[in-house]
N, C-alpha and C positions, 0 to 999 in steps of 0.2 A: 553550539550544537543545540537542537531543536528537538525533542522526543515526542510526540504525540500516543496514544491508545486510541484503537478503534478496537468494536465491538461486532463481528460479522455478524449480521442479523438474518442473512439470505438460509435457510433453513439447507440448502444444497452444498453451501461454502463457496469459496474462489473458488471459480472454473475459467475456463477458457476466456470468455466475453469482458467480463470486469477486470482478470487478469491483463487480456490488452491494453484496456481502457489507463490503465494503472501503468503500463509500459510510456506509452504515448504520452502521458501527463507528464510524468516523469523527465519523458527524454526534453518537454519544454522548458527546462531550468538546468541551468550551470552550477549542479549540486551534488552532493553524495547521497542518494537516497538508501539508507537498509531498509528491507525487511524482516521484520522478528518476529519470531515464532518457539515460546518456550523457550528452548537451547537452541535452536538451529535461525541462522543469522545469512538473508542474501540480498544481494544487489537488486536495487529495482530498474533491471536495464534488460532485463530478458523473461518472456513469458515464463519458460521453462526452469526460470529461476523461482517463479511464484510459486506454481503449480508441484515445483518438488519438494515444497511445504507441507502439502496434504492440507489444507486450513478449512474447516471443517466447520457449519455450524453452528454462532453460540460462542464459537472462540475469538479470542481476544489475539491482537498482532498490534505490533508496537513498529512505526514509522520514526528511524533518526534523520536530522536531517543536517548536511552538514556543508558548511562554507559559504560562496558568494547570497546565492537567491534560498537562502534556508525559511525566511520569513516568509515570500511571496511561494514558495511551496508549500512550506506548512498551510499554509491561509488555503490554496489552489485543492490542498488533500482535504483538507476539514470540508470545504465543500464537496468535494466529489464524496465522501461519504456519506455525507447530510441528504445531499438530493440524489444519488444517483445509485449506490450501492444496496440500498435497501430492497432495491426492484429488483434485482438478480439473483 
C-alpha cells in the first residue's frame, strides 16, 4: 500500500471540476484508491463521494493506494496535484 499527502491549495477547496478530474484518473488504474479526510475515509470512484468530504481550503487529504497499479497511480496523482490542482 502506497499513502501519499496532498495539500489543497485552491483557496475554494474540491468542487465539482477537480473532483471529476480526480474520478476519471482514478477510474484509469486497476486499484483501490481512498480518500481521507481527518476521520471520514471514501472511495475515489464517485464525485459525490469527494464532495461529501467538505475538503475545504488549506486542508490536507491523504491518497492510499492499494494492489496491482499502486505505483503508476501514486506517480499519475503526484502529478495531477503538481500541475493541475493548484489552478482550481
Amino acid at each position: 500500500m502506497i499513502t501519499k499527502e496532498y495539500l489543497i491549495l485552491a483557496p475554494e477547496g474540491m468542487h465539482a471540476r477537480p473532483a471529476t478530474a480526480m474520478v476519471k484518473l482514478a477510474k484509469q488504474y486497476q486499484t483501490t484508491i481512498l480518500l481521507k479526510k481527518g476521520e471520514k475515509t471514501a472511495k475515489l470512484n464517485s464525485l459525490l463521494n469527494i464532495l461529501s468530504l467538505g475538503i475545504k481550503g488549506g486542508e490536507a487529504i491523504v491518497l492510499e493506494f492499494d494492489v496491482a497499479e499502486e505505483a503508476a497511480a501514486a506517480g499519475a496523482f503526484d502529478t495531477f496535484f503538481a500541475d493541475h490542482l493548484k489552478d482550481w
